[in-house]
C-alpha positions as CSV (number, residue, x, y, z in Angstrom):
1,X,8.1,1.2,-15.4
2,X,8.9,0.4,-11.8
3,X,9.2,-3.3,-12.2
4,X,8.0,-6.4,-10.2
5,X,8.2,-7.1,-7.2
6,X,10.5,-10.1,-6.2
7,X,10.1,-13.4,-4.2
8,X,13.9,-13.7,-3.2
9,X,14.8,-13.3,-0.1
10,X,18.4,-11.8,0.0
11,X,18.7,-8.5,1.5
12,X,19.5,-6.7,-1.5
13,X,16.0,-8.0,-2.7
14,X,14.2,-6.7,0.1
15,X,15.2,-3.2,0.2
16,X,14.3,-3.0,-3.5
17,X,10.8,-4.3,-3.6
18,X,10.2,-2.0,-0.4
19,X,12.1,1.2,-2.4
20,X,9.1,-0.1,-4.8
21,X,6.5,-0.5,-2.7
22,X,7.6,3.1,-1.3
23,X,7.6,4.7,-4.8
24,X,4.3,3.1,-6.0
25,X,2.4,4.8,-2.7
26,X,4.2,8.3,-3.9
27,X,3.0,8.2,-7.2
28,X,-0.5,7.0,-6.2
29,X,-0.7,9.7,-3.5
30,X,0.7,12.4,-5.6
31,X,-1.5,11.4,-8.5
32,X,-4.7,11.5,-6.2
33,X,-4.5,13.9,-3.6
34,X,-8.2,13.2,-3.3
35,X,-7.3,9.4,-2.2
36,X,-4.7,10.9,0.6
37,X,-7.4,12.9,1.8
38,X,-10.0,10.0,2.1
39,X,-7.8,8.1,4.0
40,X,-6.5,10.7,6.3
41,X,-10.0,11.6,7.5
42,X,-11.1,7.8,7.6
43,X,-8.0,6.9,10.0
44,X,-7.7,10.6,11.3
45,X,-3.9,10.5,10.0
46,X,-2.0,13.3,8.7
47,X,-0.3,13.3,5.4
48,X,3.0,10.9,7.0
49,X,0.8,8.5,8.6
50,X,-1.5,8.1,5.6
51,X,1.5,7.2,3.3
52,X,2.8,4.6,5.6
53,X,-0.7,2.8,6.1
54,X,-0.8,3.1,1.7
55,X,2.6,1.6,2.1
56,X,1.0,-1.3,4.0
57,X,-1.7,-1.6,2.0
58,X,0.2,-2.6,-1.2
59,X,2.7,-5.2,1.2
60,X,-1.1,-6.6,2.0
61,X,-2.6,-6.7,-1.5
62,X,1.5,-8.1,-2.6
63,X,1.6,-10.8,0.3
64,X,-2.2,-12.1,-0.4
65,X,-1.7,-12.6,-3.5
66,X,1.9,-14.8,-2.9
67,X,0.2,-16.5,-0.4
68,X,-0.5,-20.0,-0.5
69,X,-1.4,-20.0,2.9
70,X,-5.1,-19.1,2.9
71,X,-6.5,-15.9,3.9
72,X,-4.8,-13.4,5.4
73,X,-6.5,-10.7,7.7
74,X,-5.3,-7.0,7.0
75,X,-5.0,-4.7,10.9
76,X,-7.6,-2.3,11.3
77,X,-5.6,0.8,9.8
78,X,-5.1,-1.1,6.5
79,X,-8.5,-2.3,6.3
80,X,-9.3,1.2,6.7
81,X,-6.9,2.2,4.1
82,X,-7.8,-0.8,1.8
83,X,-11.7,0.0,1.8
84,X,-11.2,3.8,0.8
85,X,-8.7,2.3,-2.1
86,X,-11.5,0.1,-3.6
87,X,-14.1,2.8,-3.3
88,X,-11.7,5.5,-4.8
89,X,-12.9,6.1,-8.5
90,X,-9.5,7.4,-10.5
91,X,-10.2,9.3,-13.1
């Protein structure tokens, strides 16, 4: 189990939820090629560039749901990326 993510701020905090974040878009790449494929032609990416936008897809999906601020609006990449997420169907 990778663990959760956490709210502290301290440095050593930081670079372990984004060594997280990192390893949670590797395994969800590497377990759906299909998905890294979808998002590479929607954002005409190659492989690099479609893990980083994953990457910031799951800091998105994390920081909306710690937000108490309201709504937050994704760029246009991670929208991109966010809407061939929710329309992937994992087997």
């Amino acid at each position: 189990m990778m663990g959760r993510l956490h709210n502290s701020t301290s440095e050593s905090t930081l670079v372990e939820n984004s060594e997280r974040v990192k390893a949670l878009a590797r395994m969800l790449l590497v377990a759906n090629p299909e998905l890294a494929k979808k998002v590479r032609r929607a954002l005409l990416c190659n492989d690099d560039d479609a893990r980083r936008v994953i990457i910031e897809v799951i800091k998105f999906v994390w920081l909306t749901a710690e937000s108490s601020e309201g709504r937050l609006v994704p760029s246009h990449r991670v929208d991109l990326a966010w809407h061939e997420l929710i329309l992937f169907t994992f087997a």
